[in-house]
C-alpha positions as CSV (number, residue, x, y, z in Angstrom):
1,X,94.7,6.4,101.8
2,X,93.2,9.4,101.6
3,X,91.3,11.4,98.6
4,X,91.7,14.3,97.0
5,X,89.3,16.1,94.8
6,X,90.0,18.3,92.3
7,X,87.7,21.0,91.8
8,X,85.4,21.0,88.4
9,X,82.7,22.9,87.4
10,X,80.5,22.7,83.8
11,X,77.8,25.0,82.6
12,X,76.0,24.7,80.0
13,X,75.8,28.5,78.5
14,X,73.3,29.9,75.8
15,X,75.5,31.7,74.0
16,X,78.2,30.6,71.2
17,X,82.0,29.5,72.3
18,X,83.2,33.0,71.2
19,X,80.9,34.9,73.4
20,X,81.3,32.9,76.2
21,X,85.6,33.5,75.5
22,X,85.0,36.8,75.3
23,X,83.8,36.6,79.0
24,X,86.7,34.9,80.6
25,X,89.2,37.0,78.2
26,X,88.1,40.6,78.7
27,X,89.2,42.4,81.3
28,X,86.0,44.5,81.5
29,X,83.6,41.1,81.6
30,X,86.0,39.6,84.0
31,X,85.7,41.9,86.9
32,X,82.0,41.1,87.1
33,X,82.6,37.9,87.3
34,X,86.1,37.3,88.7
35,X,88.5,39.1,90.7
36,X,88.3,42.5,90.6
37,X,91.6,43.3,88.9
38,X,93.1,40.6,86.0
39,X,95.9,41.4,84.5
40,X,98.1,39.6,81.9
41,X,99.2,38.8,78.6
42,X,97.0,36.5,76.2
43,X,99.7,34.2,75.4
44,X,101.2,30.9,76.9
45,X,104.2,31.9,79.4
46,X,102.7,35.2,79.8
47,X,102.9,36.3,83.9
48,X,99.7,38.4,85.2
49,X,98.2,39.3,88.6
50,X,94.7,38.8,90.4
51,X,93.4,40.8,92.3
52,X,90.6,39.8,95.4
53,X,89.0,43.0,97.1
54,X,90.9,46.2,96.4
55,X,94.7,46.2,95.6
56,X,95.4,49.2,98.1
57,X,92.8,47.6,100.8
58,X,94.0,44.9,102.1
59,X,93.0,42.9,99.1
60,X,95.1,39.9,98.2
61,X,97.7,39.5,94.7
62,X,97.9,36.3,93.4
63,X,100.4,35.8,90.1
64,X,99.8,33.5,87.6
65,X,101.1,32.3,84.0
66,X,99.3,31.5,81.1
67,X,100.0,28.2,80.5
68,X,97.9,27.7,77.1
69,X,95.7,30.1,75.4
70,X,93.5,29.1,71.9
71,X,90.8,31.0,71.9
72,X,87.7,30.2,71.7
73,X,88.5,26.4,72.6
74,X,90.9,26.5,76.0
75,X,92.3,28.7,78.4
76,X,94.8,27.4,81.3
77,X,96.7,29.2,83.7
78,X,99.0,28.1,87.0
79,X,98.6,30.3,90.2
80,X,99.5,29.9,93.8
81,X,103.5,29.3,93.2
82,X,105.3,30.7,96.7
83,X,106.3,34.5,95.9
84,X,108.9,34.9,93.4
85,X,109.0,31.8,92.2
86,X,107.8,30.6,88.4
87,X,104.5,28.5,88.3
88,X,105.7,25.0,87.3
89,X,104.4,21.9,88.0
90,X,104.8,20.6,91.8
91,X,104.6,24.5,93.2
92,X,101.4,25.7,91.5
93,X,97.7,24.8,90.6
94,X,96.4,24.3,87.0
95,X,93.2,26.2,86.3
96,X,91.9,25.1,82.8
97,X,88.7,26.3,81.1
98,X,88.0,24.2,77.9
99,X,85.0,25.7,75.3
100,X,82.8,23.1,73.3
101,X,79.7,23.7,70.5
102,X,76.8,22.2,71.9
103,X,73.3,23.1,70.1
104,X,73.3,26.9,69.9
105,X,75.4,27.3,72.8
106,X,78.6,26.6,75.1
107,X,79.4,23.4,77.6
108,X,82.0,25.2,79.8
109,X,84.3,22.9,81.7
110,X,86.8,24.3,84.5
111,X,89.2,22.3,85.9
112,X,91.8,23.2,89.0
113,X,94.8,20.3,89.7
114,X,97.7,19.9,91.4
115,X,96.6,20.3,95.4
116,X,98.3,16.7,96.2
117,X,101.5,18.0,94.6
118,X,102.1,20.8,96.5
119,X,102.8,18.8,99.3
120,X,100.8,20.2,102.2
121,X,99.8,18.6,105.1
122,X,96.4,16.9,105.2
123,X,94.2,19.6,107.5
124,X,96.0,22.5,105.1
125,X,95.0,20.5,101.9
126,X,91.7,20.0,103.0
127,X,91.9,23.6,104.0
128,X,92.9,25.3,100.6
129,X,90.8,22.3,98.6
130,X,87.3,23.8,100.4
131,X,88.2,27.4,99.9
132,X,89.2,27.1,95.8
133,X,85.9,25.0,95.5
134,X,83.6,27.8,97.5
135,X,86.0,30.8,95.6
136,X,85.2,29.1,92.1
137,X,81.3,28.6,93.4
138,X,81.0,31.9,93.9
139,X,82.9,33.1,90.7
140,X,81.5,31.1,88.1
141,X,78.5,31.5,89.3
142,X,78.3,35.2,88.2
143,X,79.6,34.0,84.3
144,X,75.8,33.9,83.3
145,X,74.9,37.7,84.3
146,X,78.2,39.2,82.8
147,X,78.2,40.4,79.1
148,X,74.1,40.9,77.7
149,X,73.4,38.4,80.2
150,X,74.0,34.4,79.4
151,X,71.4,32.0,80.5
152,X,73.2,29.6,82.3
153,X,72.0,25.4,83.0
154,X,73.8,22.0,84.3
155,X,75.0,19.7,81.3
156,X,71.6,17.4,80.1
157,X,71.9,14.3,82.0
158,X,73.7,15.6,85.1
159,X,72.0,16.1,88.5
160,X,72.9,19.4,89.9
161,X,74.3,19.0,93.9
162,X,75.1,20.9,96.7
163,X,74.2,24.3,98.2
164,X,75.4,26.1,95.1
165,X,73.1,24.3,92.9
166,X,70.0,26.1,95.0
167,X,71.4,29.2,94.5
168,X,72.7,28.9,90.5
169,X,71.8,26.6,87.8
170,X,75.6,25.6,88.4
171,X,77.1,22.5,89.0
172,X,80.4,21.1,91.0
173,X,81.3,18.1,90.5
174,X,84.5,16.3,91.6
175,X,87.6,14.1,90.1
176,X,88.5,11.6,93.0
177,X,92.6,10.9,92.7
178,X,94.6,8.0,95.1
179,X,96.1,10.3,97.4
180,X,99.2,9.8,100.2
């Protein structure tokens, strides 16, 4: 039997929910921190496009749906469907980023699923499994600087791991899930 992770990150942010929603919900905070181009609708069945590197050099278009949107609590989205397909269960990934109070300041909780669903074979999960855990490293590790800047920390109690954890007061952790 083999395992497959999927990828989660928290952060503990010094700044309220709203503030830290504003960042993952404006377009101008989230090219700082994200892809350079993010482009959709704010509500659930909403289609959009990402945008890595620049659109007209050689940079690469991912689609995605909103799947859930209640801001300044949760925000979810499906990506990676094959091209001209909807993002359903079984051909996509489930990003979700869920907001909680905590003291004067945010726990942020991101959450990608679905890798064992999509059916790949094992050197191509572990493949795409790495590269959305290093892509999400390096994104969510620029949250903290993006709107006045954020001071960002690990959740108390929680060691932070790993070579992201040396660079940014980040952590990754990972859900462990029976796989074929």
């Amino acid at each position: 039997m083999s395992l497959v992770r999927a990828p989660r990150s928290r952060l503990y942010v010094e700044a309220p929910p709203v503030a830290v929603s504003g960042v993952g919900c404006s377009p101008a905070h989230r090219r700082v921190w994200g892809p350079r181009e993010a482009r959709s609708g704010p509500l659930p069945g909403s289609t959009g496009e990402l945008v890595f590197g620049g659109r007209g050099a050689g940079g690469t278009v991912v689609p995605f749906t909103v799947v859930d949107a209640q801001p300044p609590r949760t925000f979810s989205f499906r990506w990676t469907q094959p091209a001209g397909e909807p993002a359903v269960a079984g051909n996509s990934l489930l990003v979700i980023f869920d907001l909680t109070p905590s003291g004067g300041g945010t726990r942020l909780k991101m959450t990608e699923s679905g890798f064992r669903e999509l059916g790949w074979e094992g050197a191509v999960l572990e493949h795409q499994y790495q590269n959305h855990v290093s892509g999400w490293d390096f994104h969510l590790a620029r949250v903290a600087p993006s709107p006045a800047p954020l001071e960002v920390r690990p959740w108390a109690g929680e060691a932070v791991r790993g070579p992201a954890a040396t660079a940014t007061s980040r952590l990754r952790n990972a859900d462990v899930i029976p796989g074929r």
